[in-house]
Phi, psi and omega in degrees: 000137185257136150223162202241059199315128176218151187230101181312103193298126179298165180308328188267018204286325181293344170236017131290327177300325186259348156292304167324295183329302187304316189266014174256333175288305153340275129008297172296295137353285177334270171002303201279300155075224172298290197298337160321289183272350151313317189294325203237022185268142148228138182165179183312324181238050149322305200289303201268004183263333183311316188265340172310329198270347186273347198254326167299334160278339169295264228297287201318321182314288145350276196297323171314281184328305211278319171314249194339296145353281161305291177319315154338299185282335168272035147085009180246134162317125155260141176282135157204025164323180200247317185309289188299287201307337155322316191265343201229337199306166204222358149302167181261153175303155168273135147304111176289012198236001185301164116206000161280150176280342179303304188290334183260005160280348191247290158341317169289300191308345187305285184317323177298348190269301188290314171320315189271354150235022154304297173299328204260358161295321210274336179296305177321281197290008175253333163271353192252028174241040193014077172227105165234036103290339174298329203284330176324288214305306184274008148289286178323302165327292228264319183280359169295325202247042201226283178293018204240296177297264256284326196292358189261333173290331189252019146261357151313000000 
């Protein structure tokens, strides 16, 4: 027996597809990041903010993957080239001159802020476009990064 999974697109799927979008370039960004500040932390908790930071980029990483997905399945292409996301993303640039851990824990929390509360804007308008999976998805996203934020405030 075959089946044929076919996902009907909604009236609203381009603006649902360009809310996703918008939070994948993010993520994605996130992502680079992290990895910014994994490379170049130096201080006293080197060892566990190193691997803290890598795991923000695993996770940011993550969530880029399951978005970009979801667009996949409403029938739309996601972008995620380095180029665009340079260009659309909605952080502010990482200081490339950061190593105290102090500063890329404070560098980080910038982004990390806007993302969960970039989703839960992206949730409203995701119920009123009768999309609640997507709005799941980015409910996981804004509580991933709830929790991303209080462990990066309670490294300070």
């Amino acid at each position: 027996m075959t089946h044929n999974l076919k996902i009907e697109p909604s009236e609203n799927c381009d603006q649902v597809c360009n809310l996703l979008q918008n939070v994948l370039y993010d993520f994605i960004d996130l992502s680079a990041q992290a990895k910014q500040a994994h490379w170049t932390l130096k201080g006293s908790n080197f060892l566990s903010l190193h691997d803290f930071f890598d795991t923000i980029a695993e996770t940011a990483s993550g969530h880029a993957d399951l978005i970009a997905e979801r667009i996949i399945i409403l029938g739309r292409y996601p972008v995620g080239t380095l180029q665009a996301c340079a260009a659309q993303s909605s952080l502010p640039e990482y200081p490339s001159n950061l190593r105290d851990e102090g500063e890329h824990i404070k560098a980080l929390s910038i982004p990390v802020s806007m993302i969960a509360q970039s989703a839960r804007e992206c949730i409203d308008d995701l119920e009123g476009f009768s999309d609640p999976v997507s709005a799941d998805i980015l409910t996981e996203v804004s509580r991933s990064m709830d929790m991303l934020l209080w462990k990066l405030s309670s490294s300070r």
